[in-house]
C-alpha positions as CSV (number, residue, x, y, z in Angstrom):
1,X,99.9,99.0,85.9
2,X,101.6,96.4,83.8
3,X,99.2,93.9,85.3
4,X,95.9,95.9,85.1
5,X,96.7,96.6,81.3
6,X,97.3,92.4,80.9
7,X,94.2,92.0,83.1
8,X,96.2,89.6,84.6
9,X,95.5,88.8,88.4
10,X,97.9,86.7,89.0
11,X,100.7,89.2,88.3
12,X,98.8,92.3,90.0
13,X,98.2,89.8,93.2
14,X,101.9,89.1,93.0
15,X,102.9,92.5,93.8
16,X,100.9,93.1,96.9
17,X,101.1,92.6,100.2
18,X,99.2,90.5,102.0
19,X,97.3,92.5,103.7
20,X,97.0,95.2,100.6
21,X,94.2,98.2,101.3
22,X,92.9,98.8,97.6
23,X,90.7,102.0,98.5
24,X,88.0,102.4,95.4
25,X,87.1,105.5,94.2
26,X,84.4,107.6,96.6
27,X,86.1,106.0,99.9
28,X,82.9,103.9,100.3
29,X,84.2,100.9,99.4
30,X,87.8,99.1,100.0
31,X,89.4,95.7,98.8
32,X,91.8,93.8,101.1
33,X,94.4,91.3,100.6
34,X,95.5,89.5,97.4
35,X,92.8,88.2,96.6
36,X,91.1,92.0,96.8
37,X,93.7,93.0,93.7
38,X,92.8,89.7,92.2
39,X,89.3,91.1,92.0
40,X,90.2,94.4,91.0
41,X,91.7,93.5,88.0
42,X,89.0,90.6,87.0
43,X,86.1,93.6,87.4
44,X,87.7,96.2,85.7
45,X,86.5,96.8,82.0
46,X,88.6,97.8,79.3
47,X,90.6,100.8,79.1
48,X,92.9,103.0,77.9
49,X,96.0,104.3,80.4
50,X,97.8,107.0,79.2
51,X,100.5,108.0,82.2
52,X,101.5,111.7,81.6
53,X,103.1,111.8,85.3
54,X,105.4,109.6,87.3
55,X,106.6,111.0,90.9
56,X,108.5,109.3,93.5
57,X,108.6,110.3,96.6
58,X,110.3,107.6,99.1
59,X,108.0,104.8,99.3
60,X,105.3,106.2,97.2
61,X,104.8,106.5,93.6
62,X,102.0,109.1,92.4
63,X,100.7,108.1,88.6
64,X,98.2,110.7,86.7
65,X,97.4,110.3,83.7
66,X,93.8,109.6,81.2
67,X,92.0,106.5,81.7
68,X,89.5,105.7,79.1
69,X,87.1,103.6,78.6
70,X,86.1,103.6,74.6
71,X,82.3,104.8,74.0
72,X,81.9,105.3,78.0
73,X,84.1,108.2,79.6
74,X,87.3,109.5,79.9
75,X,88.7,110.5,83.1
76,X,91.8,112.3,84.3
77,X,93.5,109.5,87.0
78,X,95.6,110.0,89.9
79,X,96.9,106.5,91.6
80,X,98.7,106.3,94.5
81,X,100.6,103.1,95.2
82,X,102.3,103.0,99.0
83,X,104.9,100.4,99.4
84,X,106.9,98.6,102.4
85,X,109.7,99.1,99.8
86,X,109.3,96.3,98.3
87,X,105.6,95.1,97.9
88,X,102.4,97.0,97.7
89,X,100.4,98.2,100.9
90,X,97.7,101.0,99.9
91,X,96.7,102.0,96.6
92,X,94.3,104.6,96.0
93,X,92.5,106.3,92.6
94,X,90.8,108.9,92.4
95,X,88.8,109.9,89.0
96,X,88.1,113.6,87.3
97,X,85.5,113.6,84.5
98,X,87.7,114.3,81.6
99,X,84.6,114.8,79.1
């Protein structure tokens, strides 16, 4: 999260897997690799994260919270980041309509 609020790619890339499944919201479409989370971060406009929730449950961590993007929408968010313990290997986000 760190990364996507820095819109650095580098740094989002860094914590991935190789072979990272970034599933977009609607299922329809899906990002692979390093280079996928490279891309997520250079397309994503600006926002505002607010995390109101933080659960761990083994290798998963759940994040909910508003994302906002000013003059656009707000949305409630729920990601889903699954680890190999160490790096990322599936992320998922799914969007509410908050407005």
């Amino acid at each position: 999260m760190a990364a996507l609020e820095a819109n650095d790619a580098d740094k989002a890339a860094a914590v991935c897997a190789e072979d990272v499944a970034i599933e977009l919201p609607g299922g329809e479409n899906e990002l692979e690799g390093r280079e996928g989370a490279r891309r997520l971060i250079r397309m994503a406009p600006p926002f505002v994260r607010l995390v109101r929730e933080e659960k761990v449950e083994g290798n998963v961590v759940i994040l909910r919270g508003l994302t906002r993007s000013p003059g656009h929408f707000a949305n409630y968010t729920t990601w889903t980041f699954e680890t190999d313990g160490n790096l990322i290997t599936h992320v998922t986000f799914t969007w509410r309509p908050a407005n």
